[in-house]
PAVORO-560749 format. One record per residue: residue number from 1; x, z, y of N, C-alpha, C in turn. Coordinates in nm, 3 decimals. Atoms other than C-alpha are relative to their C-alpha. Layout:
BEGIN
<NUM,<X,Z,Y>,<X,Z,Y>,<X,Z,Y>> ...
end
This chain:
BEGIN
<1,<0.084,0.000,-0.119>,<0.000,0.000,0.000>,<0.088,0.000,0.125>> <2,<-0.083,0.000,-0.131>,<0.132,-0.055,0.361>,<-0.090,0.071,0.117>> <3,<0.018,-0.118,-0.058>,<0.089,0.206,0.612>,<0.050,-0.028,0.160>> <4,<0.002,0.023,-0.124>,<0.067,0.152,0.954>,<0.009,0.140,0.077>> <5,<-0.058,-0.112,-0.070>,<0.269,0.386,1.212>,<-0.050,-0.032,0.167>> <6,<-0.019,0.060,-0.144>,<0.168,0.321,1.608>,<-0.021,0.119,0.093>> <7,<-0.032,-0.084,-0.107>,<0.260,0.536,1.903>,<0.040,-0.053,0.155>> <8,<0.095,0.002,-0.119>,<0.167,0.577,2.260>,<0.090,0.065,0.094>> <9,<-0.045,-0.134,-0.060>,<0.395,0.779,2.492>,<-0.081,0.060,0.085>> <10,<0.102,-0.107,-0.102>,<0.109,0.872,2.767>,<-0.124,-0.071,-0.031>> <11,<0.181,0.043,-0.020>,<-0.290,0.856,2.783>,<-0.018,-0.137,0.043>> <12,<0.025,0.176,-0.090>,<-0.246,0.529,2.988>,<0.049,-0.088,-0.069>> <13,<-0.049,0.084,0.104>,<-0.073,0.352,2.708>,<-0.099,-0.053,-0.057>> <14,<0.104,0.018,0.075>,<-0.293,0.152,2.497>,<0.095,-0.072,-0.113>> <15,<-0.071,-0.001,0.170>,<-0.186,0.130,2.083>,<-0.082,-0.156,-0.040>> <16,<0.064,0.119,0.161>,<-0.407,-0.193,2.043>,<0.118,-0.134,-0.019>> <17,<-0.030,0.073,0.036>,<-0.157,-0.444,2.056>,<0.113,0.025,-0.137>> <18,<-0.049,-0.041,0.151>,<0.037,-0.247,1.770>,<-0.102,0.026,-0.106>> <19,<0.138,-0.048,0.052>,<-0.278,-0.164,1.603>,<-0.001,-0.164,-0.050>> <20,<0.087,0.127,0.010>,<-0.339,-0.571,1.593>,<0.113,-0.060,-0.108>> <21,<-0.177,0.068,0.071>,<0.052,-0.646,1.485>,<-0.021,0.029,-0.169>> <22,<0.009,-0.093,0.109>,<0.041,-0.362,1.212>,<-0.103,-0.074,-0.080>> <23,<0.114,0.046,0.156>,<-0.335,-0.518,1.028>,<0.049,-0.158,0.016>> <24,<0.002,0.112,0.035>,<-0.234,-0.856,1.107>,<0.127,-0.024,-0.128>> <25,<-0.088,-0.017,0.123>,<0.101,-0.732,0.848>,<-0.050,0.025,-0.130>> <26,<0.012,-0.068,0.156>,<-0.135,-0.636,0.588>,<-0.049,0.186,0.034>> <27,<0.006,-0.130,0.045>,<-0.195,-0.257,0.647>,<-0.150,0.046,-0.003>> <28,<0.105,-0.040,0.010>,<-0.488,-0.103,0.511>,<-0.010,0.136,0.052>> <29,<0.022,-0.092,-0.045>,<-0.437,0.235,0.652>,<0.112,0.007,0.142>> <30,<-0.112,0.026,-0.132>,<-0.283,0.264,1.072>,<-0.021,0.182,0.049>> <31,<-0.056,-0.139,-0.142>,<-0.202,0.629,1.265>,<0.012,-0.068,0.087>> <32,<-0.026,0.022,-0.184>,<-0.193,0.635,1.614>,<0.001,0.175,0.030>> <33,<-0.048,-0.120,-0.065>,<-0.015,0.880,1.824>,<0.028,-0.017,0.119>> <34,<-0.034,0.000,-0.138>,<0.006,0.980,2.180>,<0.120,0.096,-0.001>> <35,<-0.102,-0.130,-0.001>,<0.336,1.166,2.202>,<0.121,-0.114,0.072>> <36,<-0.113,0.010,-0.035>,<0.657,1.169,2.346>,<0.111,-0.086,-0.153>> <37,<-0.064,0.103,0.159>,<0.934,0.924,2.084>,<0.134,0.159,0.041>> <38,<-0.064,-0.166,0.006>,<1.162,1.302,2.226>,<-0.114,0.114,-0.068>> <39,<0.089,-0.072,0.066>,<0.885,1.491,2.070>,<0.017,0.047,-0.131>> <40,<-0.013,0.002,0.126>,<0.968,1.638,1.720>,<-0.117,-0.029,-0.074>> <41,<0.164,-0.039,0.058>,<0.606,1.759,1.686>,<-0.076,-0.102,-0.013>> <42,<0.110,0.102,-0.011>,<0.386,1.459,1.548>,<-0.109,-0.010,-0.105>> <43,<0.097,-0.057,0.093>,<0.106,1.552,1.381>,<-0.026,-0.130,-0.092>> <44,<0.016,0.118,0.035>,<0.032,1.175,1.323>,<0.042,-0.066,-0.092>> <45,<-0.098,0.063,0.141>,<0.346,1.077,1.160>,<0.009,0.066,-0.173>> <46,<0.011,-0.078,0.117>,<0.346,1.407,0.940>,<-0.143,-0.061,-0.073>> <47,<0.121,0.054,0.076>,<-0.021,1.273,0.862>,<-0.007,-0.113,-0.099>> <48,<-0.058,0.078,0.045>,<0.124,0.943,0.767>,<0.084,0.036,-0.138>> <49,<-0.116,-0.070,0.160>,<0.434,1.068,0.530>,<-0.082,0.043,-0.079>> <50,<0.010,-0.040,0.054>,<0.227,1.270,0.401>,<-0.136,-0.047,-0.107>> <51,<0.130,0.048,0.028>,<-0.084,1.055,0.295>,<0.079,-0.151,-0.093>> <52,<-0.043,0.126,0.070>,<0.197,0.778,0.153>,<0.041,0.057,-0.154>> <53,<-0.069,-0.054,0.121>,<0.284,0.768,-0.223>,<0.083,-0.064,-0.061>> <54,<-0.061,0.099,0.023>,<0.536,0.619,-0.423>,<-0.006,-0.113,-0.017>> <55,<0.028,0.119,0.002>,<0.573,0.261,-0.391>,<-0.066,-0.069,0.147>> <56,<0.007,0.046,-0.121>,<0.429,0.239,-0.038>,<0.069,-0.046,0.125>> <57,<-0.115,0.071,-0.042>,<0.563,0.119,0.255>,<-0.067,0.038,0.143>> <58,<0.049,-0.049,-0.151>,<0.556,0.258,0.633>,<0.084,-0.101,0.067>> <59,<-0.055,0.126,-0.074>,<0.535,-0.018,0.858>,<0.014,0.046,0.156>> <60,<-0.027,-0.028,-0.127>,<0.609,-0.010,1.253>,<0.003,-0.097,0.049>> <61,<-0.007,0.065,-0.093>,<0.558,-0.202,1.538>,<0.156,-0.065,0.016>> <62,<-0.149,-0.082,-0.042>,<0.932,-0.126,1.637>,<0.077,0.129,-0.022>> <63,<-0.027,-0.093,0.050>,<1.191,0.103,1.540>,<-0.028,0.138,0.121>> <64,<0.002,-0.121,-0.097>,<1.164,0.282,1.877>,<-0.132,0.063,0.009>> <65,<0.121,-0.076,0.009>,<0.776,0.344,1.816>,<0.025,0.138,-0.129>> <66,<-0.042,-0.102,0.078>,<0.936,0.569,1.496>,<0.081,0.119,0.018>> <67,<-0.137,-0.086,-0.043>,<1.277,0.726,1.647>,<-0.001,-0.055,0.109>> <68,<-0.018,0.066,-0.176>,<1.398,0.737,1.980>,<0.200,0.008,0.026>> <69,<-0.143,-0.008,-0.007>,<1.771,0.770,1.848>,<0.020,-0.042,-0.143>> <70,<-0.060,0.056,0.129>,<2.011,0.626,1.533>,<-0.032,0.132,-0.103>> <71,<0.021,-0.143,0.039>,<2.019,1.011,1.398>,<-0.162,-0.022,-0.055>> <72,<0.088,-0.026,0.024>,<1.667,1.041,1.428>,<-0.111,-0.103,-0.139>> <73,<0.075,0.146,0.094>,<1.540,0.673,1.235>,<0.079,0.038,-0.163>> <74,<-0.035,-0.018,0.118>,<1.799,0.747,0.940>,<-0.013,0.118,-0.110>> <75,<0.052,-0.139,0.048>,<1.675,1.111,0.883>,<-0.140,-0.065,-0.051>> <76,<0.177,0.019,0.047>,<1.293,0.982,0.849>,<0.030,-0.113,-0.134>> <77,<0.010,0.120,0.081>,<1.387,0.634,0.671>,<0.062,0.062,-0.160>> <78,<-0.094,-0.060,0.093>,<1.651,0.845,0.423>,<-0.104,0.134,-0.090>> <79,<0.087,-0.073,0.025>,<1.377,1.080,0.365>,<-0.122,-0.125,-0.078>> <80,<0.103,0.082,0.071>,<1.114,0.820,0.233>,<0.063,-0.099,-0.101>> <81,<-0.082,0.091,0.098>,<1.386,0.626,0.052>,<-0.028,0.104,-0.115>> <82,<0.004,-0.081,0.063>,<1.408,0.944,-0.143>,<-0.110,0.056,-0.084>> <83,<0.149,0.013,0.074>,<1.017,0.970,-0.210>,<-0.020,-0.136,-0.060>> <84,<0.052,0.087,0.047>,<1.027,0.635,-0.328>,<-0.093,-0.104,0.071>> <85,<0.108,0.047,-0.085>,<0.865,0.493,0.005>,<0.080,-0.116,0.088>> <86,<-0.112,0.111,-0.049>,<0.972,0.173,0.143>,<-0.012,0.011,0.175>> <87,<0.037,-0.044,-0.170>,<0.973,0.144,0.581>,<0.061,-0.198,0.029>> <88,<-0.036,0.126,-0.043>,<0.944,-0.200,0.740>,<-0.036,0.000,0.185>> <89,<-0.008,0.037,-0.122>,<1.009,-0.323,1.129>,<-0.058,-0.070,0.061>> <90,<0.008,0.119,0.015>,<0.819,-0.579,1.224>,<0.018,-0.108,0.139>> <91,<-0.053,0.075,-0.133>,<0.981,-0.655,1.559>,<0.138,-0.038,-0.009>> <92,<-0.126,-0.036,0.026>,<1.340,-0.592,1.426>,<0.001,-0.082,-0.137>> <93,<-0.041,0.058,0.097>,<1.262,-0.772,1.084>,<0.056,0.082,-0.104>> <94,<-0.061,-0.120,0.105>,<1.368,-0.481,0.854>,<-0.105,0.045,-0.082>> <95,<0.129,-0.070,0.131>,<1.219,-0.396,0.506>,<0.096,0.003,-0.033>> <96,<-0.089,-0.068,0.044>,<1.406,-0.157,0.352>,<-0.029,-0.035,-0.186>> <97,<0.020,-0.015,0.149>,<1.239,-0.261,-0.005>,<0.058,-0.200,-0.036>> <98,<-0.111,0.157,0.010>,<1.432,-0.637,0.066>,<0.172,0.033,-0.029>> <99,<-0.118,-0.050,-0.033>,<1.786,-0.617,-0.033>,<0.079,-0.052,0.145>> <100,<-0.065,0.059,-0.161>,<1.853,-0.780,0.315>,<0.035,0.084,0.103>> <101,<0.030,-0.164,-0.084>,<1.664,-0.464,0.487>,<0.087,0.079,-0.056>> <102,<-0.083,-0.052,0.040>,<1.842,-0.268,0.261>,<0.172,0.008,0.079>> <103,<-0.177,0.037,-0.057>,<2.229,-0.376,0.377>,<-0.037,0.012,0.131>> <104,<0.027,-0.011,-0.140>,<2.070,-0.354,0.743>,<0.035,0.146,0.048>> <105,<0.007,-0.160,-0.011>,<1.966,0.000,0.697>,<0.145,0.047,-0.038>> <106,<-0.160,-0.080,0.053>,<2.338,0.097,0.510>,<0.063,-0.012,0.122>> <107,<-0.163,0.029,-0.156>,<2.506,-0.048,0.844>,<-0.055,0.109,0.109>> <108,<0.081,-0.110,-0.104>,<2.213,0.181,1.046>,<0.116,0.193,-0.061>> <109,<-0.033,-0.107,0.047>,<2.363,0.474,0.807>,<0.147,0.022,0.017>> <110,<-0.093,0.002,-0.010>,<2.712,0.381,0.886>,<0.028,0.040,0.110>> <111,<-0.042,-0.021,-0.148>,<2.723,0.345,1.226>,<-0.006,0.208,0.048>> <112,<0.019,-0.155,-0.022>,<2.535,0.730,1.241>,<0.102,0.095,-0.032>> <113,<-0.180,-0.102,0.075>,<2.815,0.843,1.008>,<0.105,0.020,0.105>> <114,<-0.116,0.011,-0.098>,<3.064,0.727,1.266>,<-0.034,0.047,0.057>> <115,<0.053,-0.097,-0.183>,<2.863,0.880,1.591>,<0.068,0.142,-0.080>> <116,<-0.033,-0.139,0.064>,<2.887,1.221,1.371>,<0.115,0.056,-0.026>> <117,<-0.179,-0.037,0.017>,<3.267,1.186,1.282>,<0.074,0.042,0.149>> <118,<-0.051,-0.019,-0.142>,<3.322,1.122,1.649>,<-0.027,0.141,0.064>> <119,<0.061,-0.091,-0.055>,<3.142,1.375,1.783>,<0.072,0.113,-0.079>> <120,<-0.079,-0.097,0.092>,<3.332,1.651,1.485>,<0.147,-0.004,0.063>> <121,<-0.115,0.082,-0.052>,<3.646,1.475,1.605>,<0.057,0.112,0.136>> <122,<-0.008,-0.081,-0.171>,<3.562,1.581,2.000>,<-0.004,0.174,-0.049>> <123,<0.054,-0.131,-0.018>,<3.449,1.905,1.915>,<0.155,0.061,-0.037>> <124,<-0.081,-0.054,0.031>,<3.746,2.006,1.692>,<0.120,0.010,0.095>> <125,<-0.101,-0.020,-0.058>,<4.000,1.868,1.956>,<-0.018,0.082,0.132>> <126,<0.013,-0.071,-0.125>,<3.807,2.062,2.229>,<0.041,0.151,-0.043>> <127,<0.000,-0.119,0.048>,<3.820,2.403,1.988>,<0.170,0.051,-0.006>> <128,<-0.130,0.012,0.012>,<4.222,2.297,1.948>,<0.058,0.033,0.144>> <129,<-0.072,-0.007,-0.150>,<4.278,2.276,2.321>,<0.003,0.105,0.031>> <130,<0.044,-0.151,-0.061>,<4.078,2.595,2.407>,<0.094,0.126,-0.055>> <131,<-0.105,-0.072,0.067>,<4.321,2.772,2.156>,<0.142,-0.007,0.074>> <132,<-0.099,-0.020,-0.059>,<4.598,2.667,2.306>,<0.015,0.055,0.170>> <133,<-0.014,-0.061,-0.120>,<4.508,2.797,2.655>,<-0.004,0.128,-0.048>> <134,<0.042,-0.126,0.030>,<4.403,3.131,2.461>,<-0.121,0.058,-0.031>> <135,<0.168,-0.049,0.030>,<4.033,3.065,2.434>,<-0.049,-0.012,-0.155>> <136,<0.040,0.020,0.130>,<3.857,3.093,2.130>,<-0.193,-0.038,-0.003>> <137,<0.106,0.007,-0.053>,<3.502,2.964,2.092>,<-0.078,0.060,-0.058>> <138,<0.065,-0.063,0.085>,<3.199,3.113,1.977>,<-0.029,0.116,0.101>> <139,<0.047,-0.104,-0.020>,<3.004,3.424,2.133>,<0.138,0.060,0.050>> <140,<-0.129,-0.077,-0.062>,<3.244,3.652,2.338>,<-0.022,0.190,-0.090>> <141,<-0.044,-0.129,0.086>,<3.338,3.962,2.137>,<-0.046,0.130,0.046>> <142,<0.005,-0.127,-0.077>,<3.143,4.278,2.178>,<0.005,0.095,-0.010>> <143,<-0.074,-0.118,-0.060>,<3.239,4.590,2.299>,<-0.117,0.099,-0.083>> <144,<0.105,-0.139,0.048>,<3.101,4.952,2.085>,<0.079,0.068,0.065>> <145,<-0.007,-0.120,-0.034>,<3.110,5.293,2.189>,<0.131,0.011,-0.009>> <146,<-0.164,-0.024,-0.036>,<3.452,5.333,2.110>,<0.093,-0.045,0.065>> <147,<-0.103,0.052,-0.097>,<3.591,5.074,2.273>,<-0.015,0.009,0.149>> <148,<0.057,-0.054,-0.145>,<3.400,5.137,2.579>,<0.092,0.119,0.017>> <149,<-0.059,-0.114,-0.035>,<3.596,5.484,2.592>,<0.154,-0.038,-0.009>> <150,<-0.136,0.040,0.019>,<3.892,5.325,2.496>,<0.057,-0.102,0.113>> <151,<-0.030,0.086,-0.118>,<3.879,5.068,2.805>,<-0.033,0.092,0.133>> <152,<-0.008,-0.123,-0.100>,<3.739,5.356,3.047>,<0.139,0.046,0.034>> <153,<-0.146,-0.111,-0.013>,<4.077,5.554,2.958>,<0.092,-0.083,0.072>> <154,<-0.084,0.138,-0.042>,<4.276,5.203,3.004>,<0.013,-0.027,0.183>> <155,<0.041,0.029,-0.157>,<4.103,5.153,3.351>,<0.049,0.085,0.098>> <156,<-0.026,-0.109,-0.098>,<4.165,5.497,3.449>,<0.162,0.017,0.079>> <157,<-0.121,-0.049,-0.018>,<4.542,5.444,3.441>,<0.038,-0.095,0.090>> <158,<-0.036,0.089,-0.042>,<4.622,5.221,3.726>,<0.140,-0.070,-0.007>> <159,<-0.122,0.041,0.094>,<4.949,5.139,3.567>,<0.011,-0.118,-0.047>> <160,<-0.032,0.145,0.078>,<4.836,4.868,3.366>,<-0.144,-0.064,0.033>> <161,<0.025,0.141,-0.090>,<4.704,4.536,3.503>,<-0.137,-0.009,-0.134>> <162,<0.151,0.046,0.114>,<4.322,4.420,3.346>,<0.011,-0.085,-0.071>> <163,<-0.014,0.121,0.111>,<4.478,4.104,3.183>,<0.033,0.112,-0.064>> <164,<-0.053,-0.084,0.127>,<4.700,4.368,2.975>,<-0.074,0.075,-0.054>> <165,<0.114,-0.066,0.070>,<4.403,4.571,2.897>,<-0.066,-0.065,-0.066>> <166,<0.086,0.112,0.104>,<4.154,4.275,2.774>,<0.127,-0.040,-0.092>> <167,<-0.077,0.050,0.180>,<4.479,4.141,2.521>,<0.008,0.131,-0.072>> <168,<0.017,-0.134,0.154>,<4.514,4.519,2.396>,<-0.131,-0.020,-0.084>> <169,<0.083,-0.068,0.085>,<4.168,4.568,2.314>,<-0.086,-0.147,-0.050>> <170,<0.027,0.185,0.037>,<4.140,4.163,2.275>,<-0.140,-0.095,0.001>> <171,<0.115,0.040,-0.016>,<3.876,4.052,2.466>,<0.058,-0.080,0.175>> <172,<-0.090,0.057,-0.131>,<3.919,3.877,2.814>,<-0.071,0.044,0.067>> <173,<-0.011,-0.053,-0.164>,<3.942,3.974,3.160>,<-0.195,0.040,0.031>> <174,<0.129,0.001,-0.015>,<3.557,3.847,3.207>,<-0.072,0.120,-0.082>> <175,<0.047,-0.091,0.087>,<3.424,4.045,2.909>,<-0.038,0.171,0.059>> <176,<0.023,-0.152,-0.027>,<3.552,4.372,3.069>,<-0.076,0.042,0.124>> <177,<0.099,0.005,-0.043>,<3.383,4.300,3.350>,<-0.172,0.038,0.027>> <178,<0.131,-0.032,0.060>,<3.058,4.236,3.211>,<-0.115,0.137,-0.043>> <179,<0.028,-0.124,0.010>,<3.061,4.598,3.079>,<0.020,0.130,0.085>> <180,<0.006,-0.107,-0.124>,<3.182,4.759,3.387>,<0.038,-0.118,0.115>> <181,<-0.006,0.079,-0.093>,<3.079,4.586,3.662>,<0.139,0.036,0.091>> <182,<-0.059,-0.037,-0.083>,<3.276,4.778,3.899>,<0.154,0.001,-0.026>> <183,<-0.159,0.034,0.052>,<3.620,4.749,3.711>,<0.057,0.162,0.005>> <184,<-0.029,-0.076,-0.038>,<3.845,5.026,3.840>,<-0.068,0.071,0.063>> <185,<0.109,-0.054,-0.099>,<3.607,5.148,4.110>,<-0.074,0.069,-0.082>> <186,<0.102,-0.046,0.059>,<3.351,5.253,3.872>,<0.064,0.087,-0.129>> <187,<0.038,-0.098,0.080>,<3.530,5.488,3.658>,<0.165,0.043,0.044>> <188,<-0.077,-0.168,0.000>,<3.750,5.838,3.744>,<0.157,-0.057,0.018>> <189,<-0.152,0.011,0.025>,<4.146,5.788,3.816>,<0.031,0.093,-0.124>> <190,<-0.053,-0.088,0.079>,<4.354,5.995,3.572>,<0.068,0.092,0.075>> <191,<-0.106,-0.073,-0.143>,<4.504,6.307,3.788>,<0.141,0.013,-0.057>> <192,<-0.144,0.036,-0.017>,<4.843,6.281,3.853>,<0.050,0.107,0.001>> <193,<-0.046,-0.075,0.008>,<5.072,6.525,3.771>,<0.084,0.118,0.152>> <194,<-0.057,-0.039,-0.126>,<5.236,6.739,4.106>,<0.077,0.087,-0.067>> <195,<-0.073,-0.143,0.037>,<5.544,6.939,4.037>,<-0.015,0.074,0.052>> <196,<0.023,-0.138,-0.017>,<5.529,7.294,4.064>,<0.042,0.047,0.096>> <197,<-0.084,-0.051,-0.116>,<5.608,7.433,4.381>,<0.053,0.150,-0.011>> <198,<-0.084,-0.123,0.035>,<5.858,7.724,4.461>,<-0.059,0.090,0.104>> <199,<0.013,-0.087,-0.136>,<5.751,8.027,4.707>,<0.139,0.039,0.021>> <200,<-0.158,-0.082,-0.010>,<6.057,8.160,4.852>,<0.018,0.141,0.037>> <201,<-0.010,-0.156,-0.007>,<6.173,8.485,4.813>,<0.060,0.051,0.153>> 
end
């Protein structure tokens, strides 16, 4: 059976010239959806998937009435390959149950591969760089009860500088901040010793 997909992005859109495309392909059953193609939520499509059975075949206007990104088309299409459900284009010329469509879609699955490598690629050499300045990524490290008393005491000693305090207790500068706004200001010096004075006899 072939399964007709058609989508709308606003109220003022009108679905009939996909509506006309879609039965003039053959489909005995069409969805229609008003939604955003950024929208995860589509009640329509889930209605669709979920009303197809093996051996069917979800057709489309265009791939952009399905996905609105490479990612997004090879997740849905890779998903119905898997049920046994074929997906055809019929602006783009793609049927995935042709071996033609087929080798189309593998180059769709390739290219995504590559975006994904790239993108792993960037990330790792941004996580590499940040290391070498001293950053590390991920959530900033936080502070318990003990160390709170243990950076109080630190603070109290004006001796040693707030970079050298955040690498002792290995958190950065900002961090200590965060937990005392006021830095120094906001908590007690340590009193300073005065030698003993003499009265004179």
């Amino acid at each position: 059976m072939l399964v007709g997909y058609a989508r709308v992005s606003t109220q003022d859109q009108d679905a009939t010239l996909q509506r006309v495309a879609l039965q003039h392909a053959g489909c005995t059953r069409i969805f229609e959806e008003t939604a955003s193609g950024a929208q995860r939520d589509r009640p329509e499509l889930e209605a669709a998937l979920s009303y197809m059975r093996e051996g069917d075949t979800l057709v489309v206007w265009k791939l952009d009435r399905l996905a609105r990104s490479v990612r997004q088309l090879i997740e849905t299409v890779e998903d119905l390959e898997m049920r046994g459900v074929g997906f055809r284009s019929l602006t783009e010329n793609i049927d995935t149950t042709s071996p033609g469509g087929k080798l189309v879609f593998h180059l769709f699955a390739a290219l995504a591969e590559f975006e994904r490598g790239l993108i792993r690629e960037r990330t790792m050499a941004g996580l590499a760089s940040a290391r070498a300045r001293g950053r590390t990524g991920g959530r900033p490290r936080s502070l318990g009860e003990r160390d709170l008393i243990a950076l109080k005491a630190l603070l109290a000693d004006d001796q040693i500088t707030v970079s050298e305090i955040a690498k002792r207790i290995g958190v950065s500068p900002a961090t200590i901040y965060r937990y005392i706004p006021g830095g120094r200001q906001q908590v007690v010096p340590l009193p300073t010793t005065q030698p003993a004075s003499h009265k004179s006899i």
